[in-house]
N, C-alpha and C positions, 0 to 999 in steps of 0.2 A: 458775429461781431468781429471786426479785423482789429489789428493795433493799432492801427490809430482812431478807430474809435475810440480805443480804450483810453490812449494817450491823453484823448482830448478831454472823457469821462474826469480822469483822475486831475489834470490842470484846471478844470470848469471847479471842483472840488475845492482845491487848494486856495483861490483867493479869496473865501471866507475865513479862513486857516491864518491868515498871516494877519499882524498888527503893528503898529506902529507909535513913537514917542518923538515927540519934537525936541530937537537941542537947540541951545544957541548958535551950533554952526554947523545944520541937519537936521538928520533923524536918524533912529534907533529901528530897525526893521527887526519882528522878531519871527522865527520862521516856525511853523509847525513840526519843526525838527529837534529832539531832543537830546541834551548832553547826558554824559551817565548820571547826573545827580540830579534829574529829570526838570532839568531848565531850557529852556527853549534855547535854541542857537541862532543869535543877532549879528546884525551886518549894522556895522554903522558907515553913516554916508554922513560927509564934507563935502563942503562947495567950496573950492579952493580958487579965484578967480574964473576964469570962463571951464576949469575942470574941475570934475568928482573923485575923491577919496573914498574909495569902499573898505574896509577894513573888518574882518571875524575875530579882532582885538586880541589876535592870535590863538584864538581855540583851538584851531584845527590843527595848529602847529605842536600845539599843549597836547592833544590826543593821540594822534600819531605819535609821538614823542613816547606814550604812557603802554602803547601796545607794539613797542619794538620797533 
């Protein structure tokens, strides 16, 4: 098996993995990926006229931030 087989193994995997919540202006994608207090890590998307707001409602900023 080469990498990318493996690649593709582990991506075929994943979109069962992920879930989703509707907003009033989006949705809430929530990732098989978990923060330290074992909550999934969410992307929220906005439809802001013809363009997308994606937003990690500053997680990743909040994490880095907590490990130096």
């Amino acid at each position: 098996m080469n990498c990318e087989d493996i690649v593709k193994i582990y991506l075929d995997s994943l979109k069962e993995k992920f879930a989703y919540e509707a907003t009033d202006s989006g949705c809430i994608i929530y990732t098989p990926y978990l923060d330290p207090s074992n909550d999934p890590l969410s992307v929220l998307v906005e439809k802001n006229g013809d363009n997308y707001r994606l937003s990690d409602m500053n997680q990743a900023l909040g994490y880095l931030f907590l490990h130096g």
